[in-house]
C-alpha positions as CSV (number, residue, x, y, z in Angstrom):
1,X,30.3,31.8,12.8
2,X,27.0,33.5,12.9
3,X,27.1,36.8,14.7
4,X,23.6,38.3,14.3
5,X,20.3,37.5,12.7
6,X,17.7,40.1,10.4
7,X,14.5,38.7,10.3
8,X,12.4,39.4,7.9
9,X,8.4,39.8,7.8
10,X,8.2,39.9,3.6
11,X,4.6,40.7,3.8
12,X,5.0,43.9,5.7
13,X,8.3,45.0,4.5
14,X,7.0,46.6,0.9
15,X,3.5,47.8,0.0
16,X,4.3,44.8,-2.8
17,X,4.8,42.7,0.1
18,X,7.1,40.3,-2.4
19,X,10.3,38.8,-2.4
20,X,11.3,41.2,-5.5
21,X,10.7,43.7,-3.8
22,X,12.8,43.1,-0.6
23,X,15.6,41.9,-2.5
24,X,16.0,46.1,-3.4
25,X,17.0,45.9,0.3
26,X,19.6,43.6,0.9
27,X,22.3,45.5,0.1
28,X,21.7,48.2,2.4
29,X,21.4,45.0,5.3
30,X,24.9,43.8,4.1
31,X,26.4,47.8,4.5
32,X,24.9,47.4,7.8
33,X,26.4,44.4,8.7
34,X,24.0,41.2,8.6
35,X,24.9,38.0,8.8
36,X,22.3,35.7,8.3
37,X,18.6,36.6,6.6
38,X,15.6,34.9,8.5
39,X,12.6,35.1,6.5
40,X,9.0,34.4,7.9
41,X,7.3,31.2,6.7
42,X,7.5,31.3,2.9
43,X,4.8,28.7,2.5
44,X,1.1,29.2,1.2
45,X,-1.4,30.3,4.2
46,X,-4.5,27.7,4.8
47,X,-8.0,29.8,3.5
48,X,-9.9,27.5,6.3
49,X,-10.1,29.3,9.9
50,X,-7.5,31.7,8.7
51,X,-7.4,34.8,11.2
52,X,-8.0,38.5,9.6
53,X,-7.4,38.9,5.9
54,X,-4.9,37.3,5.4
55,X,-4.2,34.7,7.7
56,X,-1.3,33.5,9.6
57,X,2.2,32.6,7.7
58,X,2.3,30.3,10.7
59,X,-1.0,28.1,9.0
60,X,0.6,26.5,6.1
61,X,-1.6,24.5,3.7
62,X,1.5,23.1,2.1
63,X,5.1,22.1,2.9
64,X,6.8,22.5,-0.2
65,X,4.9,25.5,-2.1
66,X,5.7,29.0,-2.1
67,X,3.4,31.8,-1.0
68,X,2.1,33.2,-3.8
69,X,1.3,36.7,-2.7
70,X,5.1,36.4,-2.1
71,X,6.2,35.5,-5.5
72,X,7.3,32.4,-7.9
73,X,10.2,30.0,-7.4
74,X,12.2,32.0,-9.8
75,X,11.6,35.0,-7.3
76,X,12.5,32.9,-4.1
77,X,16.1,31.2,-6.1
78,X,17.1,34.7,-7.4
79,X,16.6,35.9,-3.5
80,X,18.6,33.2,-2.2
81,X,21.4,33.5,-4.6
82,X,21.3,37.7,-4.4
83,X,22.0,37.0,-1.0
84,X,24.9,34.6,-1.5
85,X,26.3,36.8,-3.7
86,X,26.5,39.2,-1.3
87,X,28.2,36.8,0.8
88,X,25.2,36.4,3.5
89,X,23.3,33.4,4.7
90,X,19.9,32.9,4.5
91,X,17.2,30.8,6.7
92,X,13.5,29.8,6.9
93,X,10.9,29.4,9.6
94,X,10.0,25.6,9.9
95,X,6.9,25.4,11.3
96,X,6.7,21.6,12.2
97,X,3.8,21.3,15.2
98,X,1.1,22.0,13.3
99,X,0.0,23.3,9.9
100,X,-3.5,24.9,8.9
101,X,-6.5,23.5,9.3
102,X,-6.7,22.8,5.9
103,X,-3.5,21.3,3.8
104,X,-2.7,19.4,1.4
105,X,-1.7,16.0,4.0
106,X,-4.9,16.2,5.4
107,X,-7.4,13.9,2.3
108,X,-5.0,11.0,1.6
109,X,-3.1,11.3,5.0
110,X,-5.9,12.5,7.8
111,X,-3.8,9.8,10.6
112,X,-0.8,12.1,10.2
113,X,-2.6,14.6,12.5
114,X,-3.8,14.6,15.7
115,X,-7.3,13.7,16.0
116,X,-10.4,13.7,18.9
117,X,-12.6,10.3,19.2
118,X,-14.8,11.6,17.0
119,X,-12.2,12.3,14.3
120,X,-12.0,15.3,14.0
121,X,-8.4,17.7,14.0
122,X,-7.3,18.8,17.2
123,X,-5.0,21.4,18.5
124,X,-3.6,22.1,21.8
125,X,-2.4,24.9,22.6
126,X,-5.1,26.9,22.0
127,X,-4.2,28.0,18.1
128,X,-8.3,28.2,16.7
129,X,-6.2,28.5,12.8
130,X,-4.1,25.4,12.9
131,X,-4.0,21.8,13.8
132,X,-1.6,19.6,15.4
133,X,0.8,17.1,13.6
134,X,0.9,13.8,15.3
135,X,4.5,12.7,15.7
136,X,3.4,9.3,16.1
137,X,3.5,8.5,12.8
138,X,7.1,7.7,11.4
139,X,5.2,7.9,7.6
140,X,4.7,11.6,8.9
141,X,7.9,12.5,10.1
142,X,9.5,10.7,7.2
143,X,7.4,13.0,5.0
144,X,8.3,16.2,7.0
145,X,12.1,15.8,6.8
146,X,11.8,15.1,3.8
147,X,10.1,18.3,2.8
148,X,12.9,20.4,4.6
149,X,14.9,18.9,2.2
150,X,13.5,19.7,-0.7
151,X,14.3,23.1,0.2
152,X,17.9,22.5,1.0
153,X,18.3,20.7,-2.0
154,X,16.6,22.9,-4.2
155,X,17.0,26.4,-3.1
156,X,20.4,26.1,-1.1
157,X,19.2,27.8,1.9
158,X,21.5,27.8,5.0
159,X,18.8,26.7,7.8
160,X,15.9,26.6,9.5
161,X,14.4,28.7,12.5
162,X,12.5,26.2,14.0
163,X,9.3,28.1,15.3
164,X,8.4,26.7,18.7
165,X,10.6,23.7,19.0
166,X,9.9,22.4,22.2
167,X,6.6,20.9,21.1
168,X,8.1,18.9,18.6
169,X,9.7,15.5,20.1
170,X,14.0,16.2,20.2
171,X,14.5,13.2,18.5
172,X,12.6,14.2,15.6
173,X,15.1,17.0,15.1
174,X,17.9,14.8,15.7
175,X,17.0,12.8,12.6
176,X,15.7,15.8,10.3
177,X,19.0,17.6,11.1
178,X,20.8,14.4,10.3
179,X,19.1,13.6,7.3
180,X,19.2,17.5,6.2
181,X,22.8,17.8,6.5
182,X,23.7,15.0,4.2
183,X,22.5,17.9,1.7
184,X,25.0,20.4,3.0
185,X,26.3,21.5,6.6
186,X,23.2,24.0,8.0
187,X,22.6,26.5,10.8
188,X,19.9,25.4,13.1
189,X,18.0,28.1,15.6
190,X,14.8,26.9,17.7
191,X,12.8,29.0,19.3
192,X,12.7,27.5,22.7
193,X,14.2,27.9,25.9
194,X,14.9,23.7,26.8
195,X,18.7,23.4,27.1
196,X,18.8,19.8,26.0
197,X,17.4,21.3,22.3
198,X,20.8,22.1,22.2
199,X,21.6,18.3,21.5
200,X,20.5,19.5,18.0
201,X,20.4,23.4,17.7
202,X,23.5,25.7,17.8
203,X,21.4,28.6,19.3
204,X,17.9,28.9,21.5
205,X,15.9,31.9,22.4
206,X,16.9,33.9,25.6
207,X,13.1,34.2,26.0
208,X,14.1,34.3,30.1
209,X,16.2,37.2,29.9
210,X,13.8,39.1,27.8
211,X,11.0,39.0,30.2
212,X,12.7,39.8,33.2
213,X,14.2,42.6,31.1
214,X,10.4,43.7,31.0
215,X,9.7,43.2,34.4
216,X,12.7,45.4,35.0
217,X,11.2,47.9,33.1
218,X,8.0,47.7,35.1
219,X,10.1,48.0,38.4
220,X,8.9,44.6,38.9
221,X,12.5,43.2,38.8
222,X,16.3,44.5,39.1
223,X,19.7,44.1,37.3
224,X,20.3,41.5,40.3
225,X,17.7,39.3,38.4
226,X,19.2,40.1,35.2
227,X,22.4,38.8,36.4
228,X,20.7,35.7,37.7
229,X,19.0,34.5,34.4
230,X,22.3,35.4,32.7
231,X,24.5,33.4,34.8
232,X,22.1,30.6,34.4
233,X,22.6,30.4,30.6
234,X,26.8,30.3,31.4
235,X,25.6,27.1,32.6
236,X,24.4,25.6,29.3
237,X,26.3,23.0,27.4
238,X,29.4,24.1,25.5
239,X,29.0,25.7,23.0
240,X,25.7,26.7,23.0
241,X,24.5,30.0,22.0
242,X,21.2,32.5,22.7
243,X,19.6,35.1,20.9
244,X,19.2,38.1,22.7
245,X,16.7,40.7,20.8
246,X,14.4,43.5,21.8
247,X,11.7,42.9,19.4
248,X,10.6,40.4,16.9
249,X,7.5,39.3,15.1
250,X,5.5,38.1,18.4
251,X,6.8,40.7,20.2
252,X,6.3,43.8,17.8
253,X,2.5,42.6,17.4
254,X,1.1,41.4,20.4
255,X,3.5,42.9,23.9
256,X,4.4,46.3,21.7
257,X,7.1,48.0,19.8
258,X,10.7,47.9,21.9
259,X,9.8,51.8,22.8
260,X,6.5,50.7,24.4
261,X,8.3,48.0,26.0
262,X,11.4,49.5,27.3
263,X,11.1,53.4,27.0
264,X,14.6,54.9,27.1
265,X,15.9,51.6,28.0
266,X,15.2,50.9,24.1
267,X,18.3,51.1,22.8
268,X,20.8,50.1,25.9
269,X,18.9,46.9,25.5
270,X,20.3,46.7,22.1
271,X,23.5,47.4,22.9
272,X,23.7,44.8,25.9
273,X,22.4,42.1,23.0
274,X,24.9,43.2,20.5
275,X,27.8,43.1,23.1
276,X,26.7,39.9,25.2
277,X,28.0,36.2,24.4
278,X,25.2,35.0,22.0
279,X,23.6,36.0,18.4
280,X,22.1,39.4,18.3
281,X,18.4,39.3,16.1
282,X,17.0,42.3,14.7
283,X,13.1,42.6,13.3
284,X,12.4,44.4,10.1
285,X,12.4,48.2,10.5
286,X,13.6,48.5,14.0
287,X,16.7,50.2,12.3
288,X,14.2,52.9,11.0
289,X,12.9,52.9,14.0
290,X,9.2,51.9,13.0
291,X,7.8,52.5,16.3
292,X,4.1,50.7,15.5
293,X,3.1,47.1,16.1
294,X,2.9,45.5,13.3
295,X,-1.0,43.6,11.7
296,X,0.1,40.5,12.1
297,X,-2.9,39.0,9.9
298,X,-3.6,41.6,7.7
299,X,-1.3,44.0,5.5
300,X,0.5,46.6,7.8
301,X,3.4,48.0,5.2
302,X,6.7,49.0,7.0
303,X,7.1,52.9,6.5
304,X,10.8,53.3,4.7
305,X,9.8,56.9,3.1
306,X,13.1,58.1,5.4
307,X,16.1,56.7,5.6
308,X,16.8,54.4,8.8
309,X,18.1,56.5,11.5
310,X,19.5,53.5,13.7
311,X,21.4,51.9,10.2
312,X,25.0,53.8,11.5
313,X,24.1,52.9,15.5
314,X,23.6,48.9,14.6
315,X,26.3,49.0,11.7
316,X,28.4,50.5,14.8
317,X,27.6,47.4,16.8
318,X,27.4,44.7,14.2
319,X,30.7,45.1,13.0
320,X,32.5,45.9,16.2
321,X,30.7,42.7,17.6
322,X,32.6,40.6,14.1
323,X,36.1,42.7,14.8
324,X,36.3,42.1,18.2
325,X,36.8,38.4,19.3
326,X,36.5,39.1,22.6
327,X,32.3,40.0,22.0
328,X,31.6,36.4,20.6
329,X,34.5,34.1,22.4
330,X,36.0,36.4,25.7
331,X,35.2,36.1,29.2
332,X,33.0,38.3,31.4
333,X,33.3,40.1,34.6
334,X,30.1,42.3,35.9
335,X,31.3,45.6,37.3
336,X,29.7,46.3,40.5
337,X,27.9,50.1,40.0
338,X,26.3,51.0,43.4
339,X,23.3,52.0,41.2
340,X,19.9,49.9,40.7
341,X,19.8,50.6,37.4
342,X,23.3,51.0,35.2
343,X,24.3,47.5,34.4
344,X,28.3,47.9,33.6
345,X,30.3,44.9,32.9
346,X,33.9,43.7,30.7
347,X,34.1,41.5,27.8
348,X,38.3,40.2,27.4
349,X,40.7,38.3,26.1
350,X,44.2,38.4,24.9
351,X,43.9,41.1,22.3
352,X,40.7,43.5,23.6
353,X,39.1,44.8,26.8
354,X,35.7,45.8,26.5
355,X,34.2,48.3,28.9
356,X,30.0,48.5,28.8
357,X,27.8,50.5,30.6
358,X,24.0,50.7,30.2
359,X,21.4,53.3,32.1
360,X,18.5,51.0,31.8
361,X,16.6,53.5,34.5
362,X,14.8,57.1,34.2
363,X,17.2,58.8,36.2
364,X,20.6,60.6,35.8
365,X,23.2,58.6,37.3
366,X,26.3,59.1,38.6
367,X,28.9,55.5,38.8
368,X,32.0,54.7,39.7
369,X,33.5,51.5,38.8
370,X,37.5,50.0,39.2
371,X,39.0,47.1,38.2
372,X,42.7,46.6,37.1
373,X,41.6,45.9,33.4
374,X,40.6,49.7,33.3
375,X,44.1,51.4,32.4
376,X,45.2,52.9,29.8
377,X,43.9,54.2,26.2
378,X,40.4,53.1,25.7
379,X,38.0,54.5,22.9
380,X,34.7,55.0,22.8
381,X,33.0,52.7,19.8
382,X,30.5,55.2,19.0
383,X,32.5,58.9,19.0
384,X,35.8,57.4,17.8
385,X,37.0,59.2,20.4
386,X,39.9,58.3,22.9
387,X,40.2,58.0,26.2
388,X,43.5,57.5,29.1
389,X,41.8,55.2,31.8
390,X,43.5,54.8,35.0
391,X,41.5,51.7,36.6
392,X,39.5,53.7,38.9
393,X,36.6,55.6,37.1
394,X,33.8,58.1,37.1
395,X,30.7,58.3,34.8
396,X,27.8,59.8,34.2
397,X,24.6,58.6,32.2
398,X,21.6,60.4,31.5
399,X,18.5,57.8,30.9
400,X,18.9,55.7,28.1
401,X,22.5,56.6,28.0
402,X,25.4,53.6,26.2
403,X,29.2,53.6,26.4
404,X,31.0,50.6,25.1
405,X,34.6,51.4,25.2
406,X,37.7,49.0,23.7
407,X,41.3,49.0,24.6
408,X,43.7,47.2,22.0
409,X,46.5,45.0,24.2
């Protein structure tokens, strides 16, 4: 089962910007931990309307190319199977509402898009690079699936991140994940917040929790509302998963880095979405950290001149999260702090209690928590070091402060 997510923005990651060149870095991601590689559209970037230099990877002038500023076929197979190898998974961004305004459908297949009275390609959301697929046309969609497949088929990838999946009609998914997994069993992650997605996809962004998470750091919300948009997605259909994260592409380039976002909160935040029911993503160089936003349409290169700082913290968390059951399966009991900002709750099941406590505030803070869980030897994840609990407790957190302790039944 899929525990956590790397995603990976191959343009920015090496002053190559290829896949050659990030392959150097996958074993260094499997010491840390990763499960499952997410790369950024792979597919060439439409020259017409393109934004900055560069363009968008999201404007694709074809579905079944490569990029070549990325690399060959060769590169991308010898990328896929390095990763196997390695015993990882690896995914692509499907863009499937829209392309660039200029690809290679658009001559012999102009109907396939969405057009105005006059003819001409339309978009609506607002996109000036790109232009809308119409979903209308079963030729189309026949086409489209068809064009994931070829990268199943051919390359063996593991899945598809489905870039804003709730503008594509569910039922198309329903038959391109159908269709697709006569090929080979696949993981499927949408980014969308529409619970009935999960007819189709095993995981969907927790886009919800992340902004009242801002808000929060804004004093424009509290841990009450946290709680609130967290209980909601208990009530999802079984089995369904979020992804919790503090940064990714979007949010690195246009809201700010995690540290702009959150402050000192930064890294509690990562913790909570490391140790929270769900799949934990992390964006390329946040385990450095690399604390600037990111050109998204022109070339920005990812700074790894020092060796990641945060490698040991999320190597700490990645593979406690895939030791200990009770992080991915267990139940959960918020812990009442008489504070308004440390946010301490349990994680258990028959083999682990999990104690964590976040200071999401500014403040020093001083909690006490109790509950009949909280006795005897409990160790702290991070220090190693052990701990007698006797089910009534006392803590204090500077800001920006993380305990998660484990007790062993």
């Amino acid at each position: 089962m899929v525990s956590n997510i790397y995603e990976v923005n191959i343009r920015q990651y090496t002053s190559e910007g290829t896949f050659n060149a990030f392959q150097k870095h996958l074993p260094r991601l499997k010491e840390m931990g990763v499960d499952v590689i997410w790369l950024m559209p792979i597919t060439p970037i439409s020259q017409k309307d393109k934004k900055g230099s560069l363009g968008s990877y999201y404007a694709c002038s074809s579905y079944t190319k490569i990029n070549p500023e990325f690399g060959t076929e060769k590169d991308f197979e010898s990328l896929v199977n390095q990763v196997h190898a390695l015993g990882m998974k690896i995914i692509i961004d499907w863009v499937a509402n829209h392309t660039g305004c200029e690809h290679e459908w658009m001559e012999l297949h102009p109907h396939w898009f969405s057009q105005n009275e006059a003819g001409e390609f339309t978009e609506r959301n607002g996109w000036e690079d790109v232009v809308d697929l119409n979903f209308e046309h079963s030729e189309m969609r026949t086409a489209l699936i068809g064009a994931m497949q070829y990268w199943v088929r051919t390359f063996s990838i593991d899945g598809f991140r489905c870039d804003m999946a709730h503008l594509v009609p569910l039922d198309f998914w329903k038959e391109a994940k159908k269709t697709c997994e006569t090929i080979a069993p696949l993981f499927w992650l949408a980014e969308c917040e529409q619970r009935e997605y999960h007819e189709v996809f095993e995981a969907t962004y927790a886009w919800h929790w992340m902004h009242v998470s801002e808000k929060m750091a804004k004093s424009e919300a509290s841990i009450h509302d946290i709680y609130n948009v967290l209980h909601d997605y208990q009530n999802y259909p079984q089995g369904a998963r979020k992804l919790f994260f503090t940064s990714n592409h979007d949010e690195n380039s246009w809201n700010g880095t995690e540290y702009e976002k959150y402050g000192t909160a930064a890294k509690p935040w990562a913790v909570f979405a490391n140790t929270w029911k769900g799949i934990s993503l992390l964006y390329s160089g946040q385990e450095l950290p690399n604390q600037k936003r990111l050109a998204f349409f022109d070339k920005d290169t990812i700074d790894w001149t020092q060796e990641p700082s945060l490698h040991s913290f999320y190597k700490t968390l990645f593979d406690f999260r895939k030791s200990t059951p009770a992080i991915m399966h267990g139940e959960t009991f918020n812990l009442p702090t008489q504070s308004d900002s440390v946010m301490a709750y349990l994680r258990y099941d028959s083999e682990h209690t999990v104690l964590v406590m976040l200071n999401l505030g500014s403040m020093h803070q001083k909690v006490n928590i109790s509950h009949e869980k909280l006795t005897g030897k409990f160790t702290q994840i991070f220090s190693g070091l052990s701990y007698p609990f006797s089910g009534n407790m006392q803590f204090e957190l500077l800001a920006g402060d993380y305990l998660v302790y484990v007790s062993k039944h």
